[in-house]
N, C-alpha and C positions, 0 to 999 in steps of 0.2 A: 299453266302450261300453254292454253292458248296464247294467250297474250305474249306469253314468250316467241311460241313459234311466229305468231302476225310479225311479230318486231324482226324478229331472224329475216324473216322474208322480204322486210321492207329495206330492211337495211340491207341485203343481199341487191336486189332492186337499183338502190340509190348510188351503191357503189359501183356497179355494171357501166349505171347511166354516167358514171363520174371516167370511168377508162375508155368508153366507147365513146364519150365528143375529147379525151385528148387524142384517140385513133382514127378520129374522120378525116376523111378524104384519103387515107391511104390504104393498101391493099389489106384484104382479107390476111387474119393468121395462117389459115392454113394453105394459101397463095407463098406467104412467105414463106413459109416453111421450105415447101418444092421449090422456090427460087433463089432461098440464101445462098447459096456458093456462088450465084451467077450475078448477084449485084453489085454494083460498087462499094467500095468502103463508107463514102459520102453517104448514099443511099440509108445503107445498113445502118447508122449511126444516128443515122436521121429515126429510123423506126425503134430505135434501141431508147433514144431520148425522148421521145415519144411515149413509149410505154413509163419509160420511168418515171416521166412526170403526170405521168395519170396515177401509174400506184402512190406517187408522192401524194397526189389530192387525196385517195383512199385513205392513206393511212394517219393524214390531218385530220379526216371527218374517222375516223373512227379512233383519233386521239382523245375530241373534242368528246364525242358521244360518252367516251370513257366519264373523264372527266363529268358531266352532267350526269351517269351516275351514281359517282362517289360524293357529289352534293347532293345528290337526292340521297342515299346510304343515311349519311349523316344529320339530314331531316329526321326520318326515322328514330321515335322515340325511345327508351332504353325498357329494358322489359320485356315481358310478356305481355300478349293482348288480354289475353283472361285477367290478369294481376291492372292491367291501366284500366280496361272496363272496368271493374270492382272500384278502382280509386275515384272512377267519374262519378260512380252512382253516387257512393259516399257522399264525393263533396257536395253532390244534389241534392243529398236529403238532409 
């Protein structure tokens, strides 16, 4: 449970940090929010493509993360842990 929630939180963390430098240097969310009607097209499109290709990065790093682990999944031996301890002793003695 721990370990799960550390990882939620870190990966929560890395992906923030992954939206928030494709949105630097332009206005706060909720700046735009109150100003969208009154921006240009150019403007708006500019902040639109912006966010997008931040979620884009997010959703590569949490392709990838996938990915690493369903190869880890797959490490994972077949069985039970009680039934593979039993087979280690065995072959020890």
């Amino acid at each position: 449970q721990f370990a799960r929630a550390m990882g939620g939180a870190l990966a929560v963390a890395v992906m923030g940090t992954l939206i928030s430098s494709a949105l630097q240097g332009l206005p706060s969310p909720d700046a735009v929010i109150t100003i969208r009607d009154k921006l240009p097209p150019a403007q708006l499109r500019l902040l639109v493509d912006s966010l997008a290709a931040g979620l884009h990065d997010v959703f590569l790093l949490a392709f990838a993360i996938s990915l690493a682990g369903l190869a880890c999944a797959f490490l994972i031996p077949r069985g039970r842990a009680r039934d593979l301890k039993a087979r280690e002793i065995e072959s020890v003695v």
